[in-house]
Each structure stands twice: as C-alpha cells, then as structure tokens.
N, CA, C and O atoms as a GROMACS GRO file, in nm:
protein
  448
    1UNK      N    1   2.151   0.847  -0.632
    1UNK     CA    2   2.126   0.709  -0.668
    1UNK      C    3   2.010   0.705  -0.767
    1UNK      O    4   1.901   0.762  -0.755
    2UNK      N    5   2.062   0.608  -0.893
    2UNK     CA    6   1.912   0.590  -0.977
    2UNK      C    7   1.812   0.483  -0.930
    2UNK      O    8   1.834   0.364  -0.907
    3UNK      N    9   1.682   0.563  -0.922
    3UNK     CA   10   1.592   0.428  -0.861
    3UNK      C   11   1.518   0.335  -0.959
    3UNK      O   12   1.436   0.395  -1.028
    4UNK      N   13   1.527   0.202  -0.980
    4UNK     CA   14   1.423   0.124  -1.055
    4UNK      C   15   1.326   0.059  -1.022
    4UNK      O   16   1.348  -0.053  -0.975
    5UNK      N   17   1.217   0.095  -1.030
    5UNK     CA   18   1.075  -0.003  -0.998
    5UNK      C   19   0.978  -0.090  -1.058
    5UNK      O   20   0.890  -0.031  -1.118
    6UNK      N   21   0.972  -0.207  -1.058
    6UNK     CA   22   0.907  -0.309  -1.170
    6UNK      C   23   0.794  -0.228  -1.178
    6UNK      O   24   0.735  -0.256  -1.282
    7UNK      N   25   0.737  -0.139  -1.114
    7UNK     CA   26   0.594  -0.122  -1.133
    7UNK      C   27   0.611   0.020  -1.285
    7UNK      O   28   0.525   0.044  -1.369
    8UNK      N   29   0.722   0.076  -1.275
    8UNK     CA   30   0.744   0.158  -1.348
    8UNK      C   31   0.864   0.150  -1.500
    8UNK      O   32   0.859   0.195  -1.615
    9UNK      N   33   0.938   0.087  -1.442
    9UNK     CA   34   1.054   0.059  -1.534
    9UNK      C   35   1.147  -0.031  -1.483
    9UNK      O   36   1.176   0.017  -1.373
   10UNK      N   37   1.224  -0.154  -1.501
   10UNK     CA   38   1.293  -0.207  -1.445
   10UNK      C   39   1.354  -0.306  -1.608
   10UNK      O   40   1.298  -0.391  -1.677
   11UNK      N   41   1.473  -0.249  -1.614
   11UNK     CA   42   1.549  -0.310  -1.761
   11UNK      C   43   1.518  -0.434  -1.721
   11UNK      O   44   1.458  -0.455  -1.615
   12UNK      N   45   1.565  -0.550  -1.821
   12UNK     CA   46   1.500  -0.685  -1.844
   12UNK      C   47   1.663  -0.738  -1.778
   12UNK      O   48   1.671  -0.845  -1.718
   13UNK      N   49   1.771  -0.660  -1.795
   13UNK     CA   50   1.903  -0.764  -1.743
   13UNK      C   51   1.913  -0.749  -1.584
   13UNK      O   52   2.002  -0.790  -1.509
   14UNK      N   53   1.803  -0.682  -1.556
   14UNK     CA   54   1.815  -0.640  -1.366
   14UNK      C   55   1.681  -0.689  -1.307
   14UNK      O   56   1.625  -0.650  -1.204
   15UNK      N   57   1.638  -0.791  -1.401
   15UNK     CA   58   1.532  -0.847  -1.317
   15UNK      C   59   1.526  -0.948  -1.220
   15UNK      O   60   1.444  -0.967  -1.130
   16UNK      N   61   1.666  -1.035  -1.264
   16UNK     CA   62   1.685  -1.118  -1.143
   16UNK      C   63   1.891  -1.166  -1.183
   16UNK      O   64   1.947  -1.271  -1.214
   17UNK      N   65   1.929  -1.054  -1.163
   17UNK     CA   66   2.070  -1.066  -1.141
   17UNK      C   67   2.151  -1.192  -1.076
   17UNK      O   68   2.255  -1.249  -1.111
   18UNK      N   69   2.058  -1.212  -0.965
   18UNK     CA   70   2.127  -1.306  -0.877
   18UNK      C   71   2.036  -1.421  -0.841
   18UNK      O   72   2.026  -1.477  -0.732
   19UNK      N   73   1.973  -1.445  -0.953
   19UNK     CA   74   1.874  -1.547  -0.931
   19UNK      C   75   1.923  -1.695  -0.848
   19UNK      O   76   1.871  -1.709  -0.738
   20UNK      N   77   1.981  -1.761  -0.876
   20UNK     CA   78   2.038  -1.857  -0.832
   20UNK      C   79   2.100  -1.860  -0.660
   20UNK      O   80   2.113  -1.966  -0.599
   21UNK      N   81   2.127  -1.751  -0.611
   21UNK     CA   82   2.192  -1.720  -0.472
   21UNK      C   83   2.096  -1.775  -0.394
   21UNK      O   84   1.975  -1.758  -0.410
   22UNK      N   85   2.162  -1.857  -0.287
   22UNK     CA   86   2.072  -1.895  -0.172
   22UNK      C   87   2.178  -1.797  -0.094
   22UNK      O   88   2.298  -1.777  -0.115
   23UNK      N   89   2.055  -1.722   0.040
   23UNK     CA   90   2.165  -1.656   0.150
   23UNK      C   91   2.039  -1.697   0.273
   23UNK      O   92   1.916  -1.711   0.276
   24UNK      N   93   2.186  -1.709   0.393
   24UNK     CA   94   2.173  -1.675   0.521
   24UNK      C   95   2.164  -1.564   0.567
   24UNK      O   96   2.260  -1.496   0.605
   25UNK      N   97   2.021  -1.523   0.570
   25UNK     CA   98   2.044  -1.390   0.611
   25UNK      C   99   2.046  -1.323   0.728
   25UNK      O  100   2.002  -1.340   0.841
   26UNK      N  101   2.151  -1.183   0.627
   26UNK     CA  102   2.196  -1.117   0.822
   26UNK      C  103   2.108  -0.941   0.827
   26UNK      O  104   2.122  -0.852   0.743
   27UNK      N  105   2.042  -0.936   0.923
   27UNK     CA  106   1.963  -0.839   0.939
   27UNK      C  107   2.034  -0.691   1.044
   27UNK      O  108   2.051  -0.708   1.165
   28UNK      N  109   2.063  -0.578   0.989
   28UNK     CA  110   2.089  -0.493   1.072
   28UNK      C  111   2.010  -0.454   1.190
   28UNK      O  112   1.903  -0.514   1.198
   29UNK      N  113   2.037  -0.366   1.290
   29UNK     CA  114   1.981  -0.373   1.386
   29UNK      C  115   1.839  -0.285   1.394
   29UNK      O  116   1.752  -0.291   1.481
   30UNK      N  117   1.845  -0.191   1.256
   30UNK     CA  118   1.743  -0.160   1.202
   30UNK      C  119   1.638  -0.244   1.203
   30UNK      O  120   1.538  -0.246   1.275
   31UNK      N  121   1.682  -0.333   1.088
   31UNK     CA  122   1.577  -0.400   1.027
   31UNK      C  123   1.485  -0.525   1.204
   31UNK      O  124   1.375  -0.540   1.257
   32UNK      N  125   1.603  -0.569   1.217
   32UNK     CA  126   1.529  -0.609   1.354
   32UNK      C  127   1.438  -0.548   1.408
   32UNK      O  128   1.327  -0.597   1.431
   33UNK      N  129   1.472  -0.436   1.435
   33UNK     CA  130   1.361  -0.326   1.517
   33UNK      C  131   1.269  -0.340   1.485
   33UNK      O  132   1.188  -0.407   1.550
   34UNK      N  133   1.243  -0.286   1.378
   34UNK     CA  134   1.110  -0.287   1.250
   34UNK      C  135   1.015  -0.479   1.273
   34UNK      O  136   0.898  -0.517   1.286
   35UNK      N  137   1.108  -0.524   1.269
   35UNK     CA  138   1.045  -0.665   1.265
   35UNK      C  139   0.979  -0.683   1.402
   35UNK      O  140   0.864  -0.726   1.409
   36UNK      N  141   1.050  -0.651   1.514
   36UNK     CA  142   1.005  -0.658   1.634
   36UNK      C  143   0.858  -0.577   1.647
   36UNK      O  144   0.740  -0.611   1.650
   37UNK      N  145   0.922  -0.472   1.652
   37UNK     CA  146   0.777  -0.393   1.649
   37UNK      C  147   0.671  -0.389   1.519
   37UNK      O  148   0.587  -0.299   1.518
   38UNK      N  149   0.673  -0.463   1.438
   38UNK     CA  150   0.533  -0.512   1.349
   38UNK      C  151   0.520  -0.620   1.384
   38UNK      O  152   0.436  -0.670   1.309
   39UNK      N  153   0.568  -0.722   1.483
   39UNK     CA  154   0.548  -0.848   1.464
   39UNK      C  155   0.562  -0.959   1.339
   39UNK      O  156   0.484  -1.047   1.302
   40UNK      N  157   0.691  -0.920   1.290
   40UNK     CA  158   0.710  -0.954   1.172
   40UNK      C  159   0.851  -1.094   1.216
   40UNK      O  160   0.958  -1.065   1.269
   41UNK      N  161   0.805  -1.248   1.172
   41UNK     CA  162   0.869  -1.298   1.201
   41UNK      C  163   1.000  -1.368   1.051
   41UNK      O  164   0.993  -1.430   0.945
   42UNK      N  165   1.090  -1.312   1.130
   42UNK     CA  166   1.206  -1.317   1.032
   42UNK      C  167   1.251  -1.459   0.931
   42UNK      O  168   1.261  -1.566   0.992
   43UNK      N  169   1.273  -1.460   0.808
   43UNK     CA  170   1.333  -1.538   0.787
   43UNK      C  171   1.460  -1.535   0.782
   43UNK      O  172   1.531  -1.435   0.771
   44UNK      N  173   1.508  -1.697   0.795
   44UNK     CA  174   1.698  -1.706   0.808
   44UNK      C  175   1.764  -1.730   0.681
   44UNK      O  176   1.882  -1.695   0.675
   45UNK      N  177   1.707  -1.789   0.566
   45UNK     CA  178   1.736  -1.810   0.448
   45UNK      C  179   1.667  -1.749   0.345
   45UNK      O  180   1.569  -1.681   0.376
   46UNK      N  181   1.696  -1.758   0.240
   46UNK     CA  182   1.539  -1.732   0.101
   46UNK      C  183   1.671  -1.796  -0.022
   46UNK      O  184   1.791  -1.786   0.005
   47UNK      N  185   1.626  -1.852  -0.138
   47UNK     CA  186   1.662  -1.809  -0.219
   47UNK      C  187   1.656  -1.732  -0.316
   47UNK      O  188   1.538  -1.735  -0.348
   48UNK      N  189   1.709  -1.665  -0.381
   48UNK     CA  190   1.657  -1.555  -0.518
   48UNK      C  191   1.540  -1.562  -0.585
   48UNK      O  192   1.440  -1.493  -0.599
   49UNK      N  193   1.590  -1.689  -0.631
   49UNK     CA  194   1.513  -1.693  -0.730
   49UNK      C  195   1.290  -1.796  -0.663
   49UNK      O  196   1.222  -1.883  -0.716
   50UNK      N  197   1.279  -1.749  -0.592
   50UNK     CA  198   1.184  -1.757  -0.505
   50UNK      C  199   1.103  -1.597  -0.496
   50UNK      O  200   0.983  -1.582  -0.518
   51UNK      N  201   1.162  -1.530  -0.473
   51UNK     CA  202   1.188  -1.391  -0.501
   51UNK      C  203   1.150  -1.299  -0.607
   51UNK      O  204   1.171  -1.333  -0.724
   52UNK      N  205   1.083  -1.157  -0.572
   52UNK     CA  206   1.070  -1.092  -0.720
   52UNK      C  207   1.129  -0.966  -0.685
   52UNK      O  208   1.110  -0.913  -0.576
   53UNK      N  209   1.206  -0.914  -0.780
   53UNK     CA  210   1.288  -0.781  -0.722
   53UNK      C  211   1.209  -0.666  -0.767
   53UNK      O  212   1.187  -0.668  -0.888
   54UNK      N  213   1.127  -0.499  -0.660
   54UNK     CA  214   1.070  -0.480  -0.666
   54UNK      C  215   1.112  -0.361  -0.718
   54UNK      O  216   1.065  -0.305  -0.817
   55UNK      N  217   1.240  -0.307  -0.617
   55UNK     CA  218   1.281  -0.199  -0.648
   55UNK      C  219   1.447  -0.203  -0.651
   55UNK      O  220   1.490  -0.308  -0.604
   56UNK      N  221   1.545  -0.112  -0.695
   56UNK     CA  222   1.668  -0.152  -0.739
   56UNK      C  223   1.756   0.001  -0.743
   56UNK      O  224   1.712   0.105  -0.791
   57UNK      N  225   1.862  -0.013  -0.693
   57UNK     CA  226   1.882   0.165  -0.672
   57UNK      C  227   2.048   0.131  -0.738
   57UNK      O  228   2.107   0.028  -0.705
   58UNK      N  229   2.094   0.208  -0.810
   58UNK     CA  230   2.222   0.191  -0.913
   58UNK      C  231   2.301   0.329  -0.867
   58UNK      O  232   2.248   0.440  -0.872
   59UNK      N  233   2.446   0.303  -0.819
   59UNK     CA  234   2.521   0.430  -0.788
   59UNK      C  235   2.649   0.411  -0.862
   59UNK      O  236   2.734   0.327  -0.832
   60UNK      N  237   2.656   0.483  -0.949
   60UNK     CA  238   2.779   0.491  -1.050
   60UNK      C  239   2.841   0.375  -1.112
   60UNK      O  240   2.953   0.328  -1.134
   61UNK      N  241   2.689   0.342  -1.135
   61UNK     CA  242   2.716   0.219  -1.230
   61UNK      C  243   2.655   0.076  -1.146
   61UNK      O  244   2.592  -0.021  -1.189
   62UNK      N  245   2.697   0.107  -1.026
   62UNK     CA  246   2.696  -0.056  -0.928
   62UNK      C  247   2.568  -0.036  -0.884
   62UNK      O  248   2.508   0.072  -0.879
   63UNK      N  249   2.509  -0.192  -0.836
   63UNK     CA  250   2.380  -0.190  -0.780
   63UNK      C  251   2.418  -0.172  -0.648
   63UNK      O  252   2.530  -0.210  -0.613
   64UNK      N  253   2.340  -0.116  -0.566
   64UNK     CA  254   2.386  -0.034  -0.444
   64UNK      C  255   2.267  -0.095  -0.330
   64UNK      O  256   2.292  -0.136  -0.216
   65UNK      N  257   2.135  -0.087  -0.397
   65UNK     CA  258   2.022  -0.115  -0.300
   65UNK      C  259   1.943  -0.251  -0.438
   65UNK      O  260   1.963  -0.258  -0.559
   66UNK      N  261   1.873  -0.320  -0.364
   66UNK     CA  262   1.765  -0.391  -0.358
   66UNK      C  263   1.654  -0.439  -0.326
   66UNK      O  264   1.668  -0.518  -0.233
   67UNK      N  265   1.548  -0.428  -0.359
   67UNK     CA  266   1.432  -0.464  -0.248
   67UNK      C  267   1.354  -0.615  -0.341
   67UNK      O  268   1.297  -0.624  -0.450
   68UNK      N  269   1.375  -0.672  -0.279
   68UNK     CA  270   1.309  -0.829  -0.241
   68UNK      C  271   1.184  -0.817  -0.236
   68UNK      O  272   1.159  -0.710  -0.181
   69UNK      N  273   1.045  -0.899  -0.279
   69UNK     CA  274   0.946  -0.968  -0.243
   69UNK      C  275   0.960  -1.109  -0.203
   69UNK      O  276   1.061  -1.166  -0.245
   70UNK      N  277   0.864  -1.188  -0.117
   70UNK     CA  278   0.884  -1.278  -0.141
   70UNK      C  279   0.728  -1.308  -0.038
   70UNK      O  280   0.666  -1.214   0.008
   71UNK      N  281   0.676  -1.490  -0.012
   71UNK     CA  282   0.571  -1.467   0.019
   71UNK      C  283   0.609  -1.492   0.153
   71UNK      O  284   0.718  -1.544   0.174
   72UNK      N  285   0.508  -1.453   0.273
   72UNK     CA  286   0.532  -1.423   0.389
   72UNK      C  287   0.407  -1.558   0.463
   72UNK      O  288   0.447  -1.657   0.525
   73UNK      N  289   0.272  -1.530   0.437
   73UNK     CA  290   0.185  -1.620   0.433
   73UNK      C  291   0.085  -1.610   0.369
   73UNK      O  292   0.092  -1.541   0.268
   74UNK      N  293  -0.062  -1.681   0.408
   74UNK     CA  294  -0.138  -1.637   0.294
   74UNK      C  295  -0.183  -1.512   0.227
   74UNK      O  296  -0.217  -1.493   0.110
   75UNK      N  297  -0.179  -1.460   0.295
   75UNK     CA  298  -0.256  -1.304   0.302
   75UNK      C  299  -0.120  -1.168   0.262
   75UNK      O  300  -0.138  -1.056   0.214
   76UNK      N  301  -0.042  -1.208   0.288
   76UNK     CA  302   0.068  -1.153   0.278
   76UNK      C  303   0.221  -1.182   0.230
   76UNK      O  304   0.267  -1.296   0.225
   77UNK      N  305   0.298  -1.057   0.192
   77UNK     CA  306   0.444  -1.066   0.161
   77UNK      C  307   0.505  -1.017   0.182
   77UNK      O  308   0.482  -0.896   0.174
   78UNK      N  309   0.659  -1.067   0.234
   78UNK     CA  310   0.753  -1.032   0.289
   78UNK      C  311   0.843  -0.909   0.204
   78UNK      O  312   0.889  -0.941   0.094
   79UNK      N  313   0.863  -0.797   0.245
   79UNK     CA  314   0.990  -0.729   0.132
   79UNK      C  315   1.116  -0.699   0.213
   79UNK      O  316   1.114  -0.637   0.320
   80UNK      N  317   1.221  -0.744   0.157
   80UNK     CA  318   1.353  -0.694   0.220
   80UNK      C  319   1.429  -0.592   0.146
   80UNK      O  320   1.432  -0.601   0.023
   81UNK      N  321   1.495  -0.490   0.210
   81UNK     CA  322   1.557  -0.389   0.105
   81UNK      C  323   1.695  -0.457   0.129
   81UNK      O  324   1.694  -0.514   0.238
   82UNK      N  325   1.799  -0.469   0.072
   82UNK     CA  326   1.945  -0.534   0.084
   82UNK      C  327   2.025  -0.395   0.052
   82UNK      O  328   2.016  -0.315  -0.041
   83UNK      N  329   2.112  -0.401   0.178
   83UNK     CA  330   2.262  -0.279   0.082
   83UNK      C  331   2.312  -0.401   0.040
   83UNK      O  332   2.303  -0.515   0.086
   84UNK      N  333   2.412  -0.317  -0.133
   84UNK     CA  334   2.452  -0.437  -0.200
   84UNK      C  335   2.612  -0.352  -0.180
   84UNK      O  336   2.595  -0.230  -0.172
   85UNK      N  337   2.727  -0.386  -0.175
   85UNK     CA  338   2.763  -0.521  -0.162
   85UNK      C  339   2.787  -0.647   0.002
   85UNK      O  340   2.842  -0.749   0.042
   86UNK      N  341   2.725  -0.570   0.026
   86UNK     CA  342   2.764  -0.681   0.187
   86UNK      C  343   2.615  -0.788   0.171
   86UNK      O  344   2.640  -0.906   0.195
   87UNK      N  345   2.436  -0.750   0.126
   87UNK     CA  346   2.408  -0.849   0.128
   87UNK      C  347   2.293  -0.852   0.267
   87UNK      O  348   2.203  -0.935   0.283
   88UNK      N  349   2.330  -0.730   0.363
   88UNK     CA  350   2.265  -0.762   0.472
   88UNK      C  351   2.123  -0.703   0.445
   88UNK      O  352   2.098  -0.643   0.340
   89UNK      N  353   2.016  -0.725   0.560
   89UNK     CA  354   1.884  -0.654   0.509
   89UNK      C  355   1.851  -0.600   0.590
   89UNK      O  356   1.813  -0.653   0.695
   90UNK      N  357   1.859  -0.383   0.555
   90UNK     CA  358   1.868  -0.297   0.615
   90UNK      C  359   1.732  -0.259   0.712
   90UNK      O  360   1.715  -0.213   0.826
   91UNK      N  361   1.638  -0.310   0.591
   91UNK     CA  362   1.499  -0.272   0.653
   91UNK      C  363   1.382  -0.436   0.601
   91UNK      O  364   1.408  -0.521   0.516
   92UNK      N  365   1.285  -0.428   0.673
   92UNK     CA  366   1.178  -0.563   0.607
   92UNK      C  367   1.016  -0.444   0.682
   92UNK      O  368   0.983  -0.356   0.761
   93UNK      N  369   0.976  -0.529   0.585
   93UNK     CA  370   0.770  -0.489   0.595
   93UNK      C  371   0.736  -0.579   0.531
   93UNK      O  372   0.790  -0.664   0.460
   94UNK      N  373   0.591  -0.541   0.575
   94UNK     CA  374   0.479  -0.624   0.487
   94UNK      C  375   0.407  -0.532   0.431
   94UNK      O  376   0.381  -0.416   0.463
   95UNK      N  377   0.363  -0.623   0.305
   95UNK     CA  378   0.282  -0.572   0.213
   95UNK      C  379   0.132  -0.664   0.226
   95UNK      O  380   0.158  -0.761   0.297
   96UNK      N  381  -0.003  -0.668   0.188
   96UNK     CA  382  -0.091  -0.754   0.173
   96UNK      C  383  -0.055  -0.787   0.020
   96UNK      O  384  -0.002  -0.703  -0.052
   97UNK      N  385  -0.085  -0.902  -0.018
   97UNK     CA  386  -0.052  -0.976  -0.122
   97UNK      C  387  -0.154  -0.875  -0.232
   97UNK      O  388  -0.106  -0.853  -0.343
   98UNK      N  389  -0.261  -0.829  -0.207
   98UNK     CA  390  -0.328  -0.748  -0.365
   98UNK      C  391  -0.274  -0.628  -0.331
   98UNK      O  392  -0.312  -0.539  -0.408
   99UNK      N  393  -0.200  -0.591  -0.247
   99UNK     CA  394  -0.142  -0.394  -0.243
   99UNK      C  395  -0.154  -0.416  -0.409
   99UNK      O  396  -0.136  -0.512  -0.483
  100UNK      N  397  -0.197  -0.273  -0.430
  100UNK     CA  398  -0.197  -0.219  -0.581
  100UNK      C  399  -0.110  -0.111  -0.567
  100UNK      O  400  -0.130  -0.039  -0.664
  101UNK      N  401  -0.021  -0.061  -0.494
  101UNK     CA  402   0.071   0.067  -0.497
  101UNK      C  403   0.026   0.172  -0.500
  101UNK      O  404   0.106   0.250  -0.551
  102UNK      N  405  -0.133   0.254  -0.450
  102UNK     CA  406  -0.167   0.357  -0.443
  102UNK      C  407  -0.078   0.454  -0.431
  102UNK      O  408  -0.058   0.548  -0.507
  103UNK      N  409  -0.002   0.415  -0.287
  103UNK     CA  410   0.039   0.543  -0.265
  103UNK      C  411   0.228   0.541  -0.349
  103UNK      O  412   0.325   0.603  -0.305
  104UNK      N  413   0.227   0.462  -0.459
  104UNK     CA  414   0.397   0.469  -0.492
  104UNK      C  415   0.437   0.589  -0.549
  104UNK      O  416   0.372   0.614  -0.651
  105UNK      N  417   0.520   0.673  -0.521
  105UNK     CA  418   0.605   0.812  -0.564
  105UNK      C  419   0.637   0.756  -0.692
  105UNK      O  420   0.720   0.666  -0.700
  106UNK      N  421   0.587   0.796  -0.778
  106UNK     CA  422   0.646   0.760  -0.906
  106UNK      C  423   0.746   0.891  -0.980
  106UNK      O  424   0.824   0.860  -1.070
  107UNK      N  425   0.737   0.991  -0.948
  107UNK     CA  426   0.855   1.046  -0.956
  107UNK      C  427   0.993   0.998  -0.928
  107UNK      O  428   1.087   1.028  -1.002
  108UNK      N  429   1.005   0.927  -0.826
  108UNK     CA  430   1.133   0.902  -0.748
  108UNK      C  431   1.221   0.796  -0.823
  108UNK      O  432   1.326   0.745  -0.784
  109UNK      N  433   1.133   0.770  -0.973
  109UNK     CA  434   1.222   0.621  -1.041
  109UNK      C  435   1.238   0.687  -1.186
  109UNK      O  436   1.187   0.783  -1.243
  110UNK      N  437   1.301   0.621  -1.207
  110UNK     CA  438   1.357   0.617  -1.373
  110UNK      C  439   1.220   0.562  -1.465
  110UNK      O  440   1.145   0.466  -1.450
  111UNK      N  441   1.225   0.683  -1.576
  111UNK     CA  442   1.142   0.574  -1.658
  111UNK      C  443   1.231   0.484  -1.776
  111UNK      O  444   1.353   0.490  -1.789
  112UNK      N  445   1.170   0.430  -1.831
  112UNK     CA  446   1.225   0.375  -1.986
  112UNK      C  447   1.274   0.468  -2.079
  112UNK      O  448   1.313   0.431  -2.189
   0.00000   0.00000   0.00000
C-alpha cells in the first residue's frame, strides 16, 4: 500500500475527496476497544468536510485507508483511520491539539 501524509506529501486532488459526506458512524470491534480503554468517548456522526485528512493509503490505484482529524475538545483531537470501501472506523486516538509529530516515520510515506 502507498502511504500519504499531509505532514509530508499529500497531492492536492486527495485532500478532501469526500468532503461533502455526512456518515453515521460504524466502529469495528477494534476500534471500540481502543476507545474503551483510553476513555475515549465516541462520536455517532461527523461530517467530512469538518474534518482534515491526515493520512491516506492507495492500493492499486483505490483509496484503501484513511485517517480523519477532527476536534475532540479543547485540548484535544479526535483521529479515525476508515477502511475504504465499507467506511467503518477500524481504529480512533487522541492526539493533543499542538502534537508536532516528533515521533512520525517519515520513511513509511511517499514523497512528492
């Protein structure tokens, strides 16, 4: 899978693909877990375009993965990774709203 990261490279036509989508969202039993045990309380909706897409994973052409920002509360933000095409959200965390990405693998993405 090719990986894209706004912090590194992210083409200008994959910055917000699906801007307009409002979803109900459905969380695997993964991602629940994770939420449970950080104390992370779920949202049921978002729309896109509310949203900043952070990271983006492309498999033979198709977008395959997605990862979501969005804000969580003051201090913090919500990220969801989505498998694409079903839509559901595999995994969620938090970030603090100034994370600067110390620790991001920048090997692991595509550059320009």
């Amino acid at each position: 899978m090719i990986l894209y990261h706004k912090d590194i490279y992210l083409p200008y036509a994959m910055t917000h693909p699906y801007s307009n989508l409002r979803l109900c969202l459905i969380y695997t039993k993964h991602a629940k877990k994770e939420a449970k045990d950080e104390g992370i309380k779920l949202p049921l909706t978002t729309t896109l375009n509310d949203t900043q897409i952070i990271e983006m994973g492309i498999e033979n052409g198709k977008v395959k993965k997605i990862v979501y920002r969005l804000t969580y509360d003051d201090k913090r933000d919500i990220l969801l990774a989505f498998a694409i095409p079903s839509w559901c959200v595999k995994t969620v965390w938090l970030n603090d709203i100034d994370n600067d990405h110390t620790t991001l693998d920048r090997t692991k993405y595509e550059k320009e």
